[in-house]
C-alpha positions as CSV (number, residue, x, y, z in Angstrom):
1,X,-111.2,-64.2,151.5
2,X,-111.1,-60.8,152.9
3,X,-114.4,-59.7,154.4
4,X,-115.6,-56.5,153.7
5,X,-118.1,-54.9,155.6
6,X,-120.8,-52.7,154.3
7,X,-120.2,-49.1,153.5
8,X,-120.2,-47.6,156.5
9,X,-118.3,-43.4,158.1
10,X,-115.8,-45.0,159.8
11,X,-114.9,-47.6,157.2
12,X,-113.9,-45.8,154.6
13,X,-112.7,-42.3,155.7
14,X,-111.8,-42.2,159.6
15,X,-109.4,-43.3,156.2
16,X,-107.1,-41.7,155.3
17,X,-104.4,-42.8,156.8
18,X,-103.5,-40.8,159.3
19,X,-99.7,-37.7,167.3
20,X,-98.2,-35.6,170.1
21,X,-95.8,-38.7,171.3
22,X,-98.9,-39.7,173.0
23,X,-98.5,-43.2,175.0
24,X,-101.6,-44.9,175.0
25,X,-99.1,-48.2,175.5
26,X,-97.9,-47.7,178.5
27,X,-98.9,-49.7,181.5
28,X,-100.7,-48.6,184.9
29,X,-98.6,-50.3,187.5
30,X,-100.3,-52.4,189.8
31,X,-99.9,-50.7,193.5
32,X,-98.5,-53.1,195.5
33,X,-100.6,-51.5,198.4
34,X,-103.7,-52.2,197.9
35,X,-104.9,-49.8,195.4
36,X,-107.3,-51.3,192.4
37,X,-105.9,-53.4,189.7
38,X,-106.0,-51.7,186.6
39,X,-105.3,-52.6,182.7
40,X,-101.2,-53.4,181.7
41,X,-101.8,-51.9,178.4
42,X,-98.6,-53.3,176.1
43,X,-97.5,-52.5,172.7
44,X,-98.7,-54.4,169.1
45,X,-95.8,-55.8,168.6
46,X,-93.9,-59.6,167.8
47,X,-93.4,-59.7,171.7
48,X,-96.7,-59.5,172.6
49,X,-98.2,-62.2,170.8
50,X,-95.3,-64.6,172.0
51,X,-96.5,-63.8,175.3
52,X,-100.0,-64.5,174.9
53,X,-98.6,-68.0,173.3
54,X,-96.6,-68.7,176.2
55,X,-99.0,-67.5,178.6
56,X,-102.0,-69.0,176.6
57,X,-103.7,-66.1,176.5
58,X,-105.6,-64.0,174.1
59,X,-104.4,-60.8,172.4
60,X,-107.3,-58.0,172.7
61,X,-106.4,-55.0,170.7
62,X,-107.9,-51.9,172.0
63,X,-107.1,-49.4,168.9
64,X,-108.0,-45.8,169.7
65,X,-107.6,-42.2,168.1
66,X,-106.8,-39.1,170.1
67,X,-109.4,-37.0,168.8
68,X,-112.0,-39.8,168.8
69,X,-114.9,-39.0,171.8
70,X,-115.9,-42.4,172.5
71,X,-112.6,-43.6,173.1
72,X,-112.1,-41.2,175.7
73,X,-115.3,-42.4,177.4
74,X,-114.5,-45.8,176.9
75,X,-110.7,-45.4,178.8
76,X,-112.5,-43.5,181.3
77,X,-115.5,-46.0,181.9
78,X,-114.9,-49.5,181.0
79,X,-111.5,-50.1,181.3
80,X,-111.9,-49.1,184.9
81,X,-114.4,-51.7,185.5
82,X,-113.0,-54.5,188.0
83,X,-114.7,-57.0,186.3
84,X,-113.5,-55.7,183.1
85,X,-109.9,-55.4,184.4
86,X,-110.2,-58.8,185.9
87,X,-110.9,-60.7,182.8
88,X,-108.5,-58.8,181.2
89,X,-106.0,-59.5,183.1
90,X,-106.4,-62.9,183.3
91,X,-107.0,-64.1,180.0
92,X,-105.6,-61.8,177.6
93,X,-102.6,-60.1,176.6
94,X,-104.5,-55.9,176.3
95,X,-102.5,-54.2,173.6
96,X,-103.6,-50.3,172.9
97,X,-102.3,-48.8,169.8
98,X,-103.1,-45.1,168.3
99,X,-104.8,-45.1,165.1
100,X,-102.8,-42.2,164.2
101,X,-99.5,-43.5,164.9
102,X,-100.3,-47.1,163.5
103,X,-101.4,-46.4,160.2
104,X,-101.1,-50.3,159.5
105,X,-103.9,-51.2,162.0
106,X,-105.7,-48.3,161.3
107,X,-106.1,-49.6,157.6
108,X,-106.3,-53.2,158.4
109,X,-109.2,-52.8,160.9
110,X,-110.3,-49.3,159.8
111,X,-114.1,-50.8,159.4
112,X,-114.2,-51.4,162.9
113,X,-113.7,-48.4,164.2
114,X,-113.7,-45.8,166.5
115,X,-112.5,-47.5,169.2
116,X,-112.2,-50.8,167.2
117,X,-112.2,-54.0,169.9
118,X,-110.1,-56.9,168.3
119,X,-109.7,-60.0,169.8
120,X,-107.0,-62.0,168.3
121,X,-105.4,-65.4,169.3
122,X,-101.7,-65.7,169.7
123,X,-101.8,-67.3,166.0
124,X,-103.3,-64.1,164.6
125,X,-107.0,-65.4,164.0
126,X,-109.3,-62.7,164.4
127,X,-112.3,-64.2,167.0
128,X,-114.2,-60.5,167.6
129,X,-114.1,-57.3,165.6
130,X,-116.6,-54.8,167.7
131,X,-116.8,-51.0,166.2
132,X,-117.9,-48.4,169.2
133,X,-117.9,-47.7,171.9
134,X,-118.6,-50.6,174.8
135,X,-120.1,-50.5,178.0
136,X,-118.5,-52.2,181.3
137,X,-121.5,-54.8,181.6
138,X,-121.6,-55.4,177.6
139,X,-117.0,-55.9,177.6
140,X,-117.7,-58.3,180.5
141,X,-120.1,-60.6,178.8
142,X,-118.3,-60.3,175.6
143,X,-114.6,-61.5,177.7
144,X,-116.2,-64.0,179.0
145,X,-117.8,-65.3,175.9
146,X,-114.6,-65.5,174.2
147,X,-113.1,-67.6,177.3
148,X,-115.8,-69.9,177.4
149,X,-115.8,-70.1,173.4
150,X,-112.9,-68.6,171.2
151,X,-114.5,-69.8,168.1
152,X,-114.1,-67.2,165.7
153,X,-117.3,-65.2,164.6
154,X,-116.3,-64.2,161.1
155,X,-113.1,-65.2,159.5
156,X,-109.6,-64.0,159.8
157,X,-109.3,-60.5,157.3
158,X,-107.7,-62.1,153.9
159,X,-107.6,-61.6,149.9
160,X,-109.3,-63.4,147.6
161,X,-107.6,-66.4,146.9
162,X,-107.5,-65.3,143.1
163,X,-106.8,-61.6,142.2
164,X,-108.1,-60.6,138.2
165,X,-105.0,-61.1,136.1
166,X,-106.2,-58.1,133.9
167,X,-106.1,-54.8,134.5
168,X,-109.3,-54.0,133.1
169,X,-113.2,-54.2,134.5
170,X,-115.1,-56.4,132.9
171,X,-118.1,-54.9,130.9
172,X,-120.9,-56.5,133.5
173,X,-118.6,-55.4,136.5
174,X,-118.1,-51.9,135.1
175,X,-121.7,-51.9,134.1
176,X,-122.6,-53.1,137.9
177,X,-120.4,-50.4,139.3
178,X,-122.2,-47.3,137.3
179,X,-125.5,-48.4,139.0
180,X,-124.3,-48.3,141.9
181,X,-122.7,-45.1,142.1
182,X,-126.9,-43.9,140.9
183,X,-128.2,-46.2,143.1
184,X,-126.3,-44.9,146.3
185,X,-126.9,-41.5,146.1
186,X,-129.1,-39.6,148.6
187,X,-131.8,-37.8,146.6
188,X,-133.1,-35.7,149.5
189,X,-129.5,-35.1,151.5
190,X,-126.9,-35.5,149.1
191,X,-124.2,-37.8,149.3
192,X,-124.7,-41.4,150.2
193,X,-127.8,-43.4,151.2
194,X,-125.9,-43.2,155.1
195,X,-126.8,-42.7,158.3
196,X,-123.5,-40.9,158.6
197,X,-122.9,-37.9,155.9
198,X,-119.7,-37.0,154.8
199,X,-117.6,-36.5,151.7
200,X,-117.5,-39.4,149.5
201,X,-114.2,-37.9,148.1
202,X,-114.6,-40.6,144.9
203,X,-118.3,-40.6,144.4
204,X,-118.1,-36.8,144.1
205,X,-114.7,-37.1,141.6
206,X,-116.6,-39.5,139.5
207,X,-119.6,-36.6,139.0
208,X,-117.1,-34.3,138.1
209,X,-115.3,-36.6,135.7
210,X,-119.0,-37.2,134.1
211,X,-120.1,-33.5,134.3
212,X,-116.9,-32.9,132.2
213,X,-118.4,-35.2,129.4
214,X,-121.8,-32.9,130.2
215,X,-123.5,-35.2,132.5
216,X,-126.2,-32.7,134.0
217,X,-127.6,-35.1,136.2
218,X,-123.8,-35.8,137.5
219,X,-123.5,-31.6,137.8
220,X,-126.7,-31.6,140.1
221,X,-125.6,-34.4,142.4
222,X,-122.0,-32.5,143.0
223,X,-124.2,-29.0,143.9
224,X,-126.7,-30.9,146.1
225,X,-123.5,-32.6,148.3
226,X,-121.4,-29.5,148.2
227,X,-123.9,-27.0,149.4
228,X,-125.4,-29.5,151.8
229,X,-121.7,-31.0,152.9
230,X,-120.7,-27.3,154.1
231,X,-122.8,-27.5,157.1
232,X,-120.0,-29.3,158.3
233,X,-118.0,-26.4,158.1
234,X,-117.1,-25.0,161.4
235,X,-118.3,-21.6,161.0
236,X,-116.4,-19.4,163.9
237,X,-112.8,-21.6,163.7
238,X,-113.3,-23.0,160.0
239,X,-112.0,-26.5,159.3
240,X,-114.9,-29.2,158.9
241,X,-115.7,-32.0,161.3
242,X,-115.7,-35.3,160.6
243,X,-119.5,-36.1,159.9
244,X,-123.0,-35.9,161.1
245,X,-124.9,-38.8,162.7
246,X,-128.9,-39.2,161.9
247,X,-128.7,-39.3,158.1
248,X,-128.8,-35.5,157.7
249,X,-125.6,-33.2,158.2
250,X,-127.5,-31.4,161.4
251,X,-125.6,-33.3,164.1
252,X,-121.9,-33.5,163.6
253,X,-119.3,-35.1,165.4
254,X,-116.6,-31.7,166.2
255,X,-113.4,-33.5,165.2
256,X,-111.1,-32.5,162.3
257,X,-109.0,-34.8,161.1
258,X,-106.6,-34.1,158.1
259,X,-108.1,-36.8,155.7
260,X,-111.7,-35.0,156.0
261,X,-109.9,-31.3,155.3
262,X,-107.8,-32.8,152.4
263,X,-111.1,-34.0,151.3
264,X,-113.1,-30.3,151.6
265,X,-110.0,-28.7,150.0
266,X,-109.6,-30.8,147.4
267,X,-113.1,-31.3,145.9
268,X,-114.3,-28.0,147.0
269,X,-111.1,-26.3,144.7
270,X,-112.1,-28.7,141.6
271,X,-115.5,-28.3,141.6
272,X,-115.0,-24.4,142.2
273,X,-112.5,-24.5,139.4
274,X,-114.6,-27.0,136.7
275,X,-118.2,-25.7,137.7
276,X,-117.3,-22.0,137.7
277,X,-118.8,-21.8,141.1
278,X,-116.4,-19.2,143.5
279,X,-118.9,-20.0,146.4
280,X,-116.7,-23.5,146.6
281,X,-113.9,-22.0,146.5
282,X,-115.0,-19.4,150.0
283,X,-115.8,-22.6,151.3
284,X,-112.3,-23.8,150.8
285,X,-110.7,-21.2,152.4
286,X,-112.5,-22.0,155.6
287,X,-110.8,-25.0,156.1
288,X,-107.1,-23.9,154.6
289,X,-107.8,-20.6,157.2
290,X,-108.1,-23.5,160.0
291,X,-105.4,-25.3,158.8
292,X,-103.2,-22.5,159.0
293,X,-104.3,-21.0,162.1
294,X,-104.5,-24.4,164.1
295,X,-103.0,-27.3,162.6
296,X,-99.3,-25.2,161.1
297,X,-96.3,-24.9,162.7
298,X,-95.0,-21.8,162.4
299,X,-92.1,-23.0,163.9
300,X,-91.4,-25.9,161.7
301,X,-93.1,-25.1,158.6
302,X,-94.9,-28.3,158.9
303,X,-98.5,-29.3,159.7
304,X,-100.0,-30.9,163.1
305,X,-102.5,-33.8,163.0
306,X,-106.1,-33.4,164.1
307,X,-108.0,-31.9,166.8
308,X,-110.2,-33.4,169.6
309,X,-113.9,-33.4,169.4
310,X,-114.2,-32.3,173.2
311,X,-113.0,-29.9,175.1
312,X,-112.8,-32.0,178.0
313,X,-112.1,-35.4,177.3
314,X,-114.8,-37.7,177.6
315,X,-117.5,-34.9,178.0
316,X,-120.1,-33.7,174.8
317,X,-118.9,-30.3,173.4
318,X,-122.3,-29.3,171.9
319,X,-122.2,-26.2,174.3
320,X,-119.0,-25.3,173.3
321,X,-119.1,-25.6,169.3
322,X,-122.0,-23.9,169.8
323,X,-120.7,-20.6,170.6
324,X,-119.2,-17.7,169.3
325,X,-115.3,-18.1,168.3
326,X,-114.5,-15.1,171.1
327,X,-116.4,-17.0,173.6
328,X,-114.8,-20.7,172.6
329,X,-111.3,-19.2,172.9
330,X,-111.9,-18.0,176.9
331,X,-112.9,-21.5,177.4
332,X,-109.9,-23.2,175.1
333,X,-109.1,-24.8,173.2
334,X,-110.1,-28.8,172.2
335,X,-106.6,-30.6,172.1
336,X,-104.6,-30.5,169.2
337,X,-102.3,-33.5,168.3
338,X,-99.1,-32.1,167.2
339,X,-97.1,-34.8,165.5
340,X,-96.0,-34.1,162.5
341,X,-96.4,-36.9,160.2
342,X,-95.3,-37.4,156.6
343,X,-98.8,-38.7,155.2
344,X,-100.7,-36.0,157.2
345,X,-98.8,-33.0,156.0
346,X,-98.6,-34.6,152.2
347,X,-102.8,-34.9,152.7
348,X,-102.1,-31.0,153.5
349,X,-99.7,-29.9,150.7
350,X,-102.2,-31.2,148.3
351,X,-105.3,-29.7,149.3
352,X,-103.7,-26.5,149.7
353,X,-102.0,-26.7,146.0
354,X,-105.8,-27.9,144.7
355,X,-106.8,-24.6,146.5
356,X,-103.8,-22.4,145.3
357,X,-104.4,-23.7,141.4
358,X,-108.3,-22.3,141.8
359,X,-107.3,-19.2,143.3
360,X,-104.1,-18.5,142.6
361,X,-104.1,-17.0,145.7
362,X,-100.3,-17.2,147.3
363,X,-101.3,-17.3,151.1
364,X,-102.0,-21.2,150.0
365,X,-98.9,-22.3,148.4
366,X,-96.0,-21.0,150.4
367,X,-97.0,-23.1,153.6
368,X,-97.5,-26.1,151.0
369,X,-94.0,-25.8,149.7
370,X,-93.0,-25.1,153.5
371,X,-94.2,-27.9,154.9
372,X,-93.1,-30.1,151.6
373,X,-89.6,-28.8,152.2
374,X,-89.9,-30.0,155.6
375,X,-91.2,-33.5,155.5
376,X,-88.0,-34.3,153.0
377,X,-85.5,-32.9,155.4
378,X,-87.0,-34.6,158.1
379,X,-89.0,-37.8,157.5
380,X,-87.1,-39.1,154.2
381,X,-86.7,-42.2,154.1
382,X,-83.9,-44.5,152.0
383,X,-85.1,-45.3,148.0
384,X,-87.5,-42.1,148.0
385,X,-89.9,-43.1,150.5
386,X,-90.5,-41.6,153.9
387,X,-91.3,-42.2,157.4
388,X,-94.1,-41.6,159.0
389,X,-92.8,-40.0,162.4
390,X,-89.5,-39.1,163.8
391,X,-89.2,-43.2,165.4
392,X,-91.6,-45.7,164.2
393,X,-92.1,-49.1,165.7
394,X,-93.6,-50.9,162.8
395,X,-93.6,-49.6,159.3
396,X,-92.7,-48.2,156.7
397,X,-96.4,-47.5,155.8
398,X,-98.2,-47.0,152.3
399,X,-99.6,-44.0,153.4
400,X,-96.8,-41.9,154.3
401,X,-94.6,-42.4,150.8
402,X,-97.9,-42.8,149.4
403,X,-99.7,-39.2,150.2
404,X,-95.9,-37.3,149.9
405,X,-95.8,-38.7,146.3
406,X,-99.5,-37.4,145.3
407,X,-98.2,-33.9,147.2
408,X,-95.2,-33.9,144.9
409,X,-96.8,-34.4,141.4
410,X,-99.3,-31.6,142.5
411,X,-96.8,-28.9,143.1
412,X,-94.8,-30.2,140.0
413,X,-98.2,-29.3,138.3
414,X,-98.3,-26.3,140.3
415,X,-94.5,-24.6,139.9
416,X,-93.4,-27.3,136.9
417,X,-89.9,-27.5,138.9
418,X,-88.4,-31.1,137.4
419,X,-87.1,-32.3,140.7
420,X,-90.3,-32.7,142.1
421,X,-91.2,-35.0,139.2
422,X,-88.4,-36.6,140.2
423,X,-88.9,-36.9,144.2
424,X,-92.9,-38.6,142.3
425,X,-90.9,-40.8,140.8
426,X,-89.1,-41.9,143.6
427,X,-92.1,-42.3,145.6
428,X,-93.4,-44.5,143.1
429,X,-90.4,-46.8,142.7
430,X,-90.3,-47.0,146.5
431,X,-93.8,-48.1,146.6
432,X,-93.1,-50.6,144.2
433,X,-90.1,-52.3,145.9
434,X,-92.0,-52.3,149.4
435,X,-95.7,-52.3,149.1
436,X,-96.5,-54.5,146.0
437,X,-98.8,-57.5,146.9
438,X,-97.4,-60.3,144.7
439,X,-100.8,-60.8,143.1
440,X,-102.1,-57.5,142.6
441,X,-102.4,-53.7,144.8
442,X,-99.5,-52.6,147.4
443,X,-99.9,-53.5,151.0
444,X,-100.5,-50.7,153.7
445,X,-97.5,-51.3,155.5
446,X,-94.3,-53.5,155.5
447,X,-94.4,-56.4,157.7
448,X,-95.0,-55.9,161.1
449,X,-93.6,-59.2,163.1
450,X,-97.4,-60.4,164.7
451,X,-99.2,-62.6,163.1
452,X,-101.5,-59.9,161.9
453,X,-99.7,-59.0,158.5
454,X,-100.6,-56.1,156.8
455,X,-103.5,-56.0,153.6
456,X,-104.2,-54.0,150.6
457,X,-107.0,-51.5,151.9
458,X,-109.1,-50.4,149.0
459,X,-109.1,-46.5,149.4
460,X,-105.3,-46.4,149.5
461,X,-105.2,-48.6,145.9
462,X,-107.2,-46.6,144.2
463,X,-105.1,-43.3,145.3
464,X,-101.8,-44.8,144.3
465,X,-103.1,-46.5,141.1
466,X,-104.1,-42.8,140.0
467,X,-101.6,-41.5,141.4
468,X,-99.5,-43.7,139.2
469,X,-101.7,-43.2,136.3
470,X,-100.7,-39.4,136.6
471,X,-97.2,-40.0,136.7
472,X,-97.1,-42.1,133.9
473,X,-98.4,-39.1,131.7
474,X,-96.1,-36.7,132.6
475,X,-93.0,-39.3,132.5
476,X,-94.1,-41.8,129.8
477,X,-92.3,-44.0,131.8
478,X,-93.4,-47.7,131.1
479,X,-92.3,-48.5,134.9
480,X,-95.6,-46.1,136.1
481,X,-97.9,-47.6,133.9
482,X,-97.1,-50.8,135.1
483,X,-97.0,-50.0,138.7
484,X,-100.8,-48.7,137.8
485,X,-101.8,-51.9,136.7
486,X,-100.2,-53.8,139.2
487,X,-103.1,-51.5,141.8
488,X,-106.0,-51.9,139.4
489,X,-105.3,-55.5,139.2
490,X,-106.7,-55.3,142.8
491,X,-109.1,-53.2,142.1
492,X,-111.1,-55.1,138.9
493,X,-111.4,-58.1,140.8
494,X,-115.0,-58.5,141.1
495,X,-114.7,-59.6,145.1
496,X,-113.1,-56.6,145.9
497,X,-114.8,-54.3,143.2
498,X,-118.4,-55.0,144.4
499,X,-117.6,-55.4,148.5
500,X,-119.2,-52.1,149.1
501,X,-121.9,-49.7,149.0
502,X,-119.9,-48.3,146.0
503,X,-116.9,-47.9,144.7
504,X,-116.9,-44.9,142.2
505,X,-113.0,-44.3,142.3
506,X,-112.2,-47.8,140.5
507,X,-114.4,-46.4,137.9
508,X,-113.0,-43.4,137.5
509,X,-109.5,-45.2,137.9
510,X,-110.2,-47.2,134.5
511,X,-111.2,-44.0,132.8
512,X,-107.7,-42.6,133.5
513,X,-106.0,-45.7,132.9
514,X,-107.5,-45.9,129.2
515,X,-106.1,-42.5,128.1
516,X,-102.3,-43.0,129.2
């Protein structure tokens, strides 16, 4: 059965789902003369699990993310540590792979992240899942401990061994589900009950779904997490950061990644739109004025990925977020990944169309179309899907065709041109063919040739089965509808349903479903 951990920042939304050709795989050569070993990083790949078999080692996945602090600090310190490199070296086979690049292992071990520690026998049972960061003296002890006992401390990531056979909650589960969505909420901070605060992108869609039926109590939980959630707003570059640490939203963490400003954009424009509140909409603009400023290509048209949280890798940048944009700028800039990736820039497209239809303002939609325009010239993929870089080494991934179909059925309501319906549509069937999970939900990747096959992840069901859900009404193709129950059959299944804090978007999921 698939274990899923509690509700927690980094596993649900470091989703998302998703780099400057940066090599975190390649290997630091031993100097023959002397100098100190150091790690032989090596790819995620078939080959390196045959290794480990034939060497009888372990596989210890080290998955990182470029704009992710702790990772930094964790190259920098223990994986310099000779004890550390000894063991390593000795008894495992270390693989590093980029979150950003490897949207399959960032959605199969997203809830142990960022860095995420993995340590995986040649077989592909999982023995250690660590989130965080790790200290030399702490990786040591925990090498060892696997050497001297590789029995596994939770089991190997799996579905239930039965998925619901209907597409529909069951009253108790549906009932269970409402209470919880209450129940989570932070009276005093807004958001969830967390020590991490963020954007619950579903909890917050749910309100607003239930403040259209004239929920008031719905209406004053989306005021209390907007107003308090724009803290988080950068307020000299714009963009927002990630999320703040201590259970209030007074101590962020500085990087912006494009799931948390498809997130701002998003629900900020809705709730601006529904609630008749232009503040939301001001707020909005901050992050698409980042976006455009920071994370665009002029160039290409198309949109970059994230940026670091520190200026320096590996050092705090309270100093520096703390100044005044004129005085940031003599310093630098944090680095900016510039890959352009399909399910990044369809994250972007959408949020800036959400924006565009509560504004109307043009400055929003021409880069969307831009960057649209872009992605299916370069990153198309056979059937209607896409890539998700120029070269991939695993894949295809959910995501990519995933986030580019949700981009297209936005514009299409945006500029009603029929061959964006169309390029939806094709997105859809592709997902179908590649992703569908014979029992129920679509995988987040296509088979990637280790023993560590890829999962349904939750977040990413219960986009495409609304996504779907969307599409069937404007097509009234049967096709959609099915390919919606097909993720919801997933999703209902009371395992999966009731596996975390809460899990507002099946709800509203169901409520969609009902009215095709």
């Amino acid at each position: 059965m698939m274990t899923f951990p509690k509700h927690t920042h980094s596993t649900r939304y470091l989703a998302f789902l998703l780099l400057l050709t940066f090599c975190f795989t390649g290997s630091y050569a031993q100097a023959a003369n002397g100098a100190k070993a150091s790690v032989q990083w090596q790819e995620f790949d078939a080959a390196s699990f045959k290794q480990a078999q034939e060497e009888n080692k372990y596989v210890l996945l080290d998955l990182v993310a470029v704009w992710c602090h702790w990772c930094h600090v964790m190259e920098e310190k223990t994986y310099q540590d000779p004890t550390v490199v000894a063991l390593l070296n000795k008894h495992f086979i270390p693989v590093q792979a980029d979150h950003d690049l490897r949207p399959d292992l960032a959605e199969r071990y997203r809830d142990w992240g960022w860095p995420a520690t993995i340590i995986i026998t040649p077989n592909g049972t999982e023995i250690v899942k660590r989130a965080g960061y790790i200290n030399p003296d702490n990786m040591a002890k925990l090498l060892q401990a696997v050497v001297d006992n590789p029995t596994p401390e939770s089991p190997t990531l799996s579905l239930p061994k039965k998925l619901s056979r209907s597409p529909l909650l069951s009253a108790s589960l549906k009932k269970s589900l409402e209470e919880k969505h209450i129940a989570a909420y932070d009276q005093k901070f807004g958001s969830l009950k967390l020590q991490q605060k963020f954007i619950d992108k579903d909890s917050l869609l749910w309100d607003l779904y239930l403040a259209k039926q004239g929920d008031k109590n719905a209406t004053q939980r989306i005021n209390k997490t907007l107003q308090s959630a724009s803290a988080l707003i950068d307020p000299e570059f714009g963009g927002a950061y990630q999320y703040s640490t201590y259970g209030d939203w007074e101590h962020p963490h500085y990087e912006k990644i494009m799931l948390t400003q498809n997130k701002y954009l998003s629900i900020y424009s809705q709730a601006c739109l529904q609630l008749n509140k232009p503040r939301y909409c001001e707020f909005a603009k901050q992050v698409a004025d980042y976006l455009l400023e920071f994370l665009y290509s002029e160039k290409t048209g198309a949109f970059y990925t994230s940026q670091d949280a520190d200026l320096t890798q590996g050092e705090k940048s309270h100093t520096y977020f703390a100044l005044k944009r004129e005085q940031r700028l003599k310093l630098g800039l944090p680095r900016i990944d510039k890959n352009h990736y399909a399910s990044h820039n369809g994250m972007a497209i959408e949020g800036l169309a959400n924006l565009y239809i509560a504004t109307e303002d043009l400055r929003y939609l021409k880069p969307a179309v831009q960057a649209m325009q872009w992605v299916v010239k370069n990153r198309a993929y056979y059937g209607g899907g896409f890539r998700h870089s120029s070269l991939d080494t695993a894949g295809p991934y959910l995501a990519d065709t995933l986030y580019m179909g949700k981009a297209f059925l936005k514009l299409y309501h945006v500029v009603k041109k029929p061959e964006l319906l169309i390029q939806a549509s094709q997105a859809a069937t592709f997902m179908g063919k590649n992703f569908s999970n014979p029992q129920g939900g679509f995988v987040s990747a296509g088979d990637n040739g280790t023993p560590a096959k890829p999962l349904p992840q939750l977040d990413q069901n219960i986009d495409a089965a609304l996504f779907f859900i969307e599409l069937s009404k404007q097509t009234n193709d049967p096709k959609h509808k099915a390919l919606a129950e097909h993720a919801l059959k997933l999703l209902v299944t009371k395992e999966i349903a009731s596996s975390r804090l809460t899990d507002a978007g099946i709800l509203l999921a169901m409520e969609q479903y009902l009215k095709i």
